[in-house]
C-alpha positions as CSV (number, residue, x, y, z in Angstrom):
1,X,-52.2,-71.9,66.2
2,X,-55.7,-71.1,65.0
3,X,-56.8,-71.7,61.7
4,X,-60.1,-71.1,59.8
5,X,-60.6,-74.2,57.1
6,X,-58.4,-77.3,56.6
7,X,-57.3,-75.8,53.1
8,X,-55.9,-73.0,55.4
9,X,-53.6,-75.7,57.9
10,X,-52.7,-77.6,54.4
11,X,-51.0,-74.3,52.8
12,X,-49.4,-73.5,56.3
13,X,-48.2,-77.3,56.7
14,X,-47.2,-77.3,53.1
15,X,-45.5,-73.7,53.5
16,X,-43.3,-74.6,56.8
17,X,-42.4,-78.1,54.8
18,X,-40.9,-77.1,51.4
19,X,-43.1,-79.9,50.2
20,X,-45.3,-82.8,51.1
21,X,-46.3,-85.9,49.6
22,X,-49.7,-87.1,50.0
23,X,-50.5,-90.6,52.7
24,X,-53.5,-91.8,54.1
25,X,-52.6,-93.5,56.4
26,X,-53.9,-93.3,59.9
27,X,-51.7,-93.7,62.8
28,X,-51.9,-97.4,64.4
29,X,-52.3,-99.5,61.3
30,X,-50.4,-102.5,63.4
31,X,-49.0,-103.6,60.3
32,X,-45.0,-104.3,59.8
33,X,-43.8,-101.9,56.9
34,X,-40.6,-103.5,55.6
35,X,-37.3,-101.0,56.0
36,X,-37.5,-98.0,53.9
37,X,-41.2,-98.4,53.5
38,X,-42.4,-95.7,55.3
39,X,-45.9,-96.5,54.4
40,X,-47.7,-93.2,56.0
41,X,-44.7,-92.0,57.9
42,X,-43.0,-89.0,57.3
43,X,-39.8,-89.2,56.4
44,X,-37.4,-86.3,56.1
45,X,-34.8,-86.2,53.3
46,X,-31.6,-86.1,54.7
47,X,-30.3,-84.2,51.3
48,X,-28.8,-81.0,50.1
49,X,-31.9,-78.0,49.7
50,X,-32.3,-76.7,46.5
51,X,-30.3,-73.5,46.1
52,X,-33.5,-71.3,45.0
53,X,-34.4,-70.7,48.2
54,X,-33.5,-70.1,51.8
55,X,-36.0,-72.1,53.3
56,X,-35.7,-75.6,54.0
57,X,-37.0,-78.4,51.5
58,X,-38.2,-81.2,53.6
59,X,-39.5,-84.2,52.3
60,X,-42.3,-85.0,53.9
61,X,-44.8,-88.2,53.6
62,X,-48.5,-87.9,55.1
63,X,-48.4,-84.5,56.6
64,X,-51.4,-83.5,54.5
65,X,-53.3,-86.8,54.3
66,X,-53.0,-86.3,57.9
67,X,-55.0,-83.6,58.0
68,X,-58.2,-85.5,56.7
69,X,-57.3,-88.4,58.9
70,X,-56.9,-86.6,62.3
71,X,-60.7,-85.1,61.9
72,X,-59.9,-82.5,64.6
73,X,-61.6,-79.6,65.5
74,X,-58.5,-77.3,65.2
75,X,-59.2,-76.1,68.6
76,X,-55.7,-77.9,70.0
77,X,-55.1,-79.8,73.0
78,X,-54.0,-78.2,76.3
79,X,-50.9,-79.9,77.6
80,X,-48.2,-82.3,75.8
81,X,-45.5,-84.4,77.4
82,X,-42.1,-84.5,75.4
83,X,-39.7,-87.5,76.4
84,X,-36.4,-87.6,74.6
85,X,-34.4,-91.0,74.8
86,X,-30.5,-89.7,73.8
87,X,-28.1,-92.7,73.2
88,X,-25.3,-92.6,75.4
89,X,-23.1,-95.0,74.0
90,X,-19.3,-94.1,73.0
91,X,-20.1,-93.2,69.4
92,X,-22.9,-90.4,69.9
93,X,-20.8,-87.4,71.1
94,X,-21.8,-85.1,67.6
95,X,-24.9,-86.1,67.6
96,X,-25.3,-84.9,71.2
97,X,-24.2,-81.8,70.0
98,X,-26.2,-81.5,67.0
99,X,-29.3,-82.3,69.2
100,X,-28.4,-79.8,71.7
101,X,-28.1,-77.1,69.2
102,X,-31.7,-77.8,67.8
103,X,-33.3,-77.9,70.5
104,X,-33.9,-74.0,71.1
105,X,-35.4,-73.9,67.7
106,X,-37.9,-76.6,67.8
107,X,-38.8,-75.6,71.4
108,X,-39.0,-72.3,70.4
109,X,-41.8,-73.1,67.2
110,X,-43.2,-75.3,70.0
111,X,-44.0,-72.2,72.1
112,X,-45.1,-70.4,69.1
113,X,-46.9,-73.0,67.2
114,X,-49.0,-75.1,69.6
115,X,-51.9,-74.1,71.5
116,X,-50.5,-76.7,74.2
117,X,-48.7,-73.8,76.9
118,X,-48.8,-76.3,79.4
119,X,-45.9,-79.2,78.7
120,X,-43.9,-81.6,80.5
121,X,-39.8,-82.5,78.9
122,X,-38.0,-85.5,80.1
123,X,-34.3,-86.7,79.3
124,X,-33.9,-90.2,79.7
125,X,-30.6,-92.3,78.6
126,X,-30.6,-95.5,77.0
127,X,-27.9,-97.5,79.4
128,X,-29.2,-100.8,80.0
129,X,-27.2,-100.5,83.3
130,X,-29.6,-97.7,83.9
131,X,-27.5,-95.0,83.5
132,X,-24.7,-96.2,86.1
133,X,-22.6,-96.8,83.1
134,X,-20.1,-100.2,83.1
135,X,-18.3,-100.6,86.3
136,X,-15.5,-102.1,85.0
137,X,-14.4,-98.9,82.9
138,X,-13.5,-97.7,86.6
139,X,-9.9,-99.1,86.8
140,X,-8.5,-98.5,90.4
141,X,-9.4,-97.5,93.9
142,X,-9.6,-93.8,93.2
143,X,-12.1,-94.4,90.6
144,X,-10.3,-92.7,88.1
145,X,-12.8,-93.5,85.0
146,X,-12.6,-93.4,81.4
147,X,-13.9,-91.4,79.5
148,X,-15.6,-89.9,81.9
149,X,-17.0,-90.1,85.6
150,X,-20.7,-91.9,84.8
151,X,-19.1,-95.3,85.6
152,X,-18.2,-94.3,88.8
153,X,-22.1,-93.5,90.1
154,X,-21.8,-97.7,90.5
155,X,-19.4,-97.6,92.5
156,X,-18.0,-94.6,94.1
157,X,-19.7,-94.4,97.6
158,X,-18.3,-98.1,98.1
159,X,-14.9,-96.8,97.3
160,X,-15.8,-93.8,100.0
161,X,-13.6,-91.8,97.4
162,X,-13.9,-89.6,94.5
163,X,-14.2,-89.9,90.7
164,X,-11.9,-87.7,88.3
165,X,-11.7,-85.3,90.9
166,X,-15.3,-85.2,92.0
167,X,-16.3,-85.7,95.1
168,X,-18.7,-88.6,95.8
169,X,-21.3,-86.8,97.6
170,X,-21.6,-84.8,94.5
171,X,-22.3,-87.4,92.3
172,X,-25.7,-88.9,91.5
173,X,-26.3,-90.8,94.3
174,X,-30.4,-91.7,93.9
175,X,-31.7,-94.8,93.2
176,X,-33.3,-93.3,90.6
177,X,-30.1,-92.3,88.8
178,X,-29.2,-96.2,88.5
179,X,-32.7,-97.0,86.7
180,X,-33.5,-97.2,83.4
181,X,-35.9,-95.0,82.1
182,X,-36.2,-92.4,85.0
183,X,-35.8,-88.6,84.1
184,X,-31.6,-87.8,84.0
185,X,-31.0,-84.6,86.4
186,X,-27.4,-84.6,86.4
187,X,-24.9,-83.6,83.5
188,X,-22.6,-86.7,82.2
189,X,-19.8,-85.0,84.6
190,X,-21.5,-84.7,87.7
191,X,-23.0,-81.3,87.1
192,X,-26.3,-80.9,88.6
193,X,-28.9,-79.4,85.5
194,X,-32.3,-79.7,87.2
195,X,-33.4,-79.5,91.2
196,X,-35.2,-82.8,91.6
197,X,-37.9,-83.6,92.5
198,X,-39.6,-83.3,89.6
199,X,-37.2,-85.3,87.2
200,X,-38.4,-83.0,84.0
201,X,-38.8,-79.4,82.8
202,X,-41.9,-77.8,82.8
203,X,-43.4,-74.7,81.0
204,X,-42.3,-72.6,84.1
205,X,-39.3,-73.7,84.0
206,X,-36.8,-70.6,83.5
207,X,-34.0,-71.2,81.0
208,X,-35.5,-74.3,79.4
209,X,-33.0,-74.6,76.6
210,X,-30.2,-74.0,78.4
211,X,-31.3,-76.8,81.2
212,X,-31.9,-78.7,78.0
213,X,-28.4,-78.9,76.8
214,X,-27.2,-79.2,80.6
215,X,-29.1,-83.0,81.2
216,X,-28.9,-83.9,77.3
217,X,-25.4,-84.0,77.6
218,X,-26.0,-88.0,78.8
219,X,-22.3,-88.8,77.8
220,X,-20.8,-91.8,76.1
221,X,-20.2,-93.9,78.8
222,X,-23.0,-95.7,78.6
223,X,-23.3,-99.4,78.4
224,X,-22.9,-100.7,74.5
225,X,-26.4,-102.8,74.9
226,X,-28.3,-99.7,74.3
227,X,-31.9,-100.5,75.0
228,X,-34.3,-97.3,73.6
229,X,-37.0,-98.9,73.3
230,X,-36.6,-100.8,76.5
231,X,-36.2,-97.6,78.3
232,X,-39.3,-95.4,76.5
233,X,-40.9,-98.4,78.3
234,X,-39.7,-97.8,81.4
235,X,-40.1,-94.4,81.6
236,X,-44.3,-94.3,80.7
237,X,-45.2,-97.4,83.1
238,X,-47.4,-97.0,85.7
239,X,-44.8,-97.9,88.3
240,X,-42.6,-95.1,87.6
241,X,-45.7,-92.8,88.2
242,X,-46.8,-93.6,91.2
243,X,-46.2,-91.2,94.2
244,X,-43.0,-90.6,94.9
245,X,-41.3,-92.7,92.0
246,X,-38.7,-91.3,89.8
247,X,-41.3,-90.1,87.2
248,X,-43.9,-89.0,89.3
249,X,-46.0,-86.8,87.5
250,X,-44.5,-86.3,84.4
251,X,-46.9,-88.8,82.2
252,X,-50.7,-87.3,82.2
253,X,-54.0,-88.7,80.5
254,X,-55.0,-85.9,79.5
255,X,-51.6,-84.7,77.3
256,X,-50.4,-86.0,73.9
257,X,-46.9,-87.5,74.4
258,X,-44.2,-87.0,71.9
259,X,-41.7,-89.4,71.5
260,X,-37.8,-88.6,70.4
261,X,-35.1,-91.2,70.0
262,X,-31.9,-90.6,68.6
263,X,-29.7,-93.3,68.4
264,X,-26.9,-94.5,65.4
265,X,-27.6,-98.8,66.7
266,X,-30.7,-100.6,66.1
267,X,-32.4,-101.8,68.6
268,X,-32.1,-105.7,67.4
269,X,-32.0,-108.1,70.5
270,X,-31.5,-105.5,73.0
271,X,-34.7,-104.0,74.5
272,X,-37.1,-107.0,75.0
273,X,-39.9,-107.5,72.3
274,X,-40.3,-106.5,68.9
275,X,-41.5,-103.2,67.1
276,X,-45.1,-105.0,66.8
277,X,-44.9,-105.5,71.1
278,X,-43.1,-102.0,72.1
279,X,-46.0,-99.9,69.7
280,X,-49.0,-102.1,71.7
281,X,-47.2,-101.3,75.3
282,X,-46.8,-97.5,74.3
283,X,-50.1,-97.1,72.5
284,X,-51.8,-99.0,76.1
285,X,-49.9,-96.1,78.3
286,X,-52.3,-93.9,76.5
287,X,-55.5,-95.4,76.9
288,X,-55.6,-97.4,73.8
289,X,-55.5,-94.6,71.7
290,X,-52.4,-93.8,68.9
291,X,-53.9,-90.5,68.3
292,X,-52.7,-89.6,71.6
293,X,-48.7,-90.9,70.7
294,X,-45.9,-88.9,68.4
295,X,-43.0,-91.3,67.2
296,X,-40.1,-89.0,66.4
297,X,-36.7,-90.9,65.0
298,X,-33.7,-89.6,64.7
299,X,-31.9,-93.1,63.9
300,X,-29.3,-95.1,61.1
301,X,-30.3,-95.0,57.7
302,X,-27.1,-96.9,56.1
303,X,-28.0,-98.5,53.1
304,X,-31.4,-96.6,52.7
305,X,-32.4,-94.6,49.7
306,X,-30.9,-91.2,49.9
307,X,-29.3,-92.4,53.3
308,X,-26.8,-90.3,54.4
309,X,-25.1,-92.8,57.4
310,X,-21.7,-94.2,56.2
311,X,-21.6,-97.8,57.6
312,X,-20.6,-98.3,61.4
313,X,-16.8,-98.6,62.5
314,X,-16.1,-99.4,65.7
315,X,-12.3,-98.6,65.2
316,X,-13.0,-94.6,64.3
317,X,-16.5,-95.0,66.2
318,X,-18.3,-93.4,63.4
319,X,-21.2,-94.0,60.9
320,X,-24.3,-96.1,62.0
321,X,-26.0,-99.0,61.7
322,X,-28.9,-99.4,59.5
323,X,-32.0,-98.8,62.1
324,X,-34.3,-101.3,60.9
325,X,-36.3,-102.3,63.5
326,X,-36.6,-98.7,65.0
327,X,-38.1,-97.8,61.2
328,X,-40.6,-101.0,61.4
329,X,-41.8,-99.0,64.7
330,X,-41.6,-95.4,63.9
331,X,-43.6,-96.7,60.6
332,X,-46.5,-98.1,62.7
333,X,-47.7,-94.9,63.9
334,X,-48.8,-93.8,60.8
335,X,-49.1,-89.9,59.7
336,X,-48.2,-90.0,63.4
337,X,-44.4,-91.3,63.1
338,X,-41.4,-88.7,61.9
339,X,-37.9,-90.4,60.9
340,X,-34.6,-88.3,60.5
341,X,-31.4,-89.5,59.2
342,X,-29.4,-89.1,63.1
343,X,-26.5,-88.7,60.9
344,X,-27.9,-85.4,59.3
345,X,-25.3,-82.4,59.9
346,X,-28.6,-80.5,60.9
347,X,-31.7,-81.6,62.8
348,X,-33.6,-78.2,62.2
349,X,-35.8,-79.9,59.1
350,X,-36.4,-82.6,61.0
351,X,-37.6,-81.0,63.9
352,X,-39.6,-78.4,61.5
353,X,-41.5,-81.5,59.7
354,X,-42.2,-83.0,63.4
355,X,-43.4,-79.5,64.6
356,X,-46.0,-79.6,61.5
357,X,-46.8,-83.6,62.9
358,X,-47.4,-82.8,66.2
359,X,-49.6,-80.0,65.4
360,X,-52.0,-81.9,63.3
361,X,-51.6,-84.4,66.2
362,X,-52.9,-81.7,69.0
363,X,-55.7,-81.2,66.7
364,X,-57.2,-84.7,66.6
365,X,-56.5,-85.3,70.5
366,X,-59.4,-86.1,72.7
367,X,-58.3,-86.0,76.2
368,X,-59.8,-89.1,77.5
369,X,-63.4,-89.0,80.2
């Protein structure tokens, strides 16, 4: 998107945003903003819109200080790199679905908004069993699993039998399937969504929203020690880039990367580290620069002002847990971080304010040499 004076992005930004509050603050601060904080974060209010108008009235921290902060050239970068980390716990079926149906909106004002036409999108699950699901859900020698077959990718071709139905040889059966962080290919059932190698969608991909919602569908089989931060981790090192690794190719220098977790746990003494360690790790993937990262969080917000997450019940499997570590490191990227309410009946104005974020972000990007 091309755009004359700064005064000219701050209408449009404030225009596609309903509203925006004024911040400062610049991506990669490295301090440790206390839950609900979101010191130069911006935050989307998970509330009713006004009934004056049809558009939708985010509330939206830093957008414009960002502007003054980024110091781009509004020229735009080329490419950007999208990685999405979807729970696949037992209790994330809706939001699954919400996701899903958002997606074809945001990636459609992607297309439309961003000069980037060249971009890379990755689906990775947040099973710390890395994405083989728990074994011991599979309950005889047929592999008959509950609730569905991703427990069986463990086990199946030991069984030499096949899971729900499904035969083993159509089941995920690369290494890569097993490991934490690498690109998902296959549908929670066993459904093939994308022809690997690579392990992501690219701008030539045909049908990108509808592959999408094929390999977003992670399931909720997934191991209950979700690890999201553990697994953005995974996914950006260096080992998983190198040729002929599960990633390979997906993660370039010379691309912003945006960031997406959704998630209703907290990451407390799961993934290893703290929000302080996982920010310097992610910000070192990109050449020491935050500029070149967008935190998006679509996490718990029970108990926060204007939080709209009843508290977690593992009997019903509903409502979240307060995501207070995952806020402390959305918050440290600045103007750079976005943070949704994941139990918000509608991701669109989330994904609208991160559309305006990542924008602002292309601008300031200096591809690095």
């Amino acid at each position: 998107m091309q755009r004359s004076t700064r005064a000219v992005l701050a209408s449009l930004v404030a225009a596609a945003c309903g509203g925006v509050r004024n911040s400062d603050s610049p991506p990669g601060d490295g301090g440790t903003s206390g839950p609900g904080s979101a010191a130069g974060t911006n935050e989307v209010s998970s509330g009713p819109h006004p009934a004056d108008s049809d558009a939708p009235k985010l509330d939206v921290h830093g957008a414009e200080g960002a502007v003054s902060a980024e110091g781009g050239d509004g020229v735009g970068c080329a490419k950007a790199d999208f990685l999405f980390v979807i729970d696949n716990s037992a209790s994330m079926a809706d939001e699954q679905a919400n996701l899903i149906a958002s997606f074809p909106g945001f990636i459609a004002t992607i297309q439309d908004t961003l000069k980037a036409d060249d971009y890379h999108l990755m689906v990775v699950d947040t099973d710390a069993l890395g994405g083989g699901g728990d074994p011991f859900m599979c309950t005889n020698n047929e592999c008959t699993c509950s609730p569905s077959p991703g427990c069986c990718g463990l086990i199946c071709s030991v069984l030499d039998t096949s899971c729900n139905g499904i035969p083993c040889g159509m089941l995920p059966n690369d290494e890569c399937d097993r490991t934490l962080g690498a690109g998902k290919v296959f549908r929670d059932d066993g459904v093939q969504c994308l022809d690997a190698p690579p392990r992501f969608m690219t701008d030539t991909s045909a049908m990108v929203s509808e592959q999408f919602a094929c390999v977003a569908e992670v399931g909720i089989s997934g191991h209950g020690n979700e690890q999201p931060m553990a697994a953005i981790l995974a996914a950006t090192h260096e080992s998983m880039a190198t040729t002929g690794a599960c990633n390979e190719g997906f993660l370039r220098k010379d691309a912003i990367l945006v960031v997406t977790v959704i998630t209703d746990e907290d990451d407390a003494d799961k993934s290893p580290g703290d929000p302080a360690s996982w920010y310097r790790d992610l910000v070192d993937v990109k050449n020491g620069d935050p500029k070149a990262i967008v935190m998006l969080g679509l996490i718990g917000d029970t108990g926060e002002p204007g939080g709209v997450c009843q508290p977690f019940d593992a009997e019903l499997i509903n409502g979240a847990e307060n995501g207070v570590r995952l806020r402390q490191y959305v918050e440290k990227f600045g103007s750079h971080g976005v943070l949704g309410s994941v139990c918000s009946p509608d991701y669109a104005p989330f994904f609208s304010a991160a559309v305006a974020v990542i924008d602002l972000a292309c601008d300031g990007f200096v591809p690095p040499g």
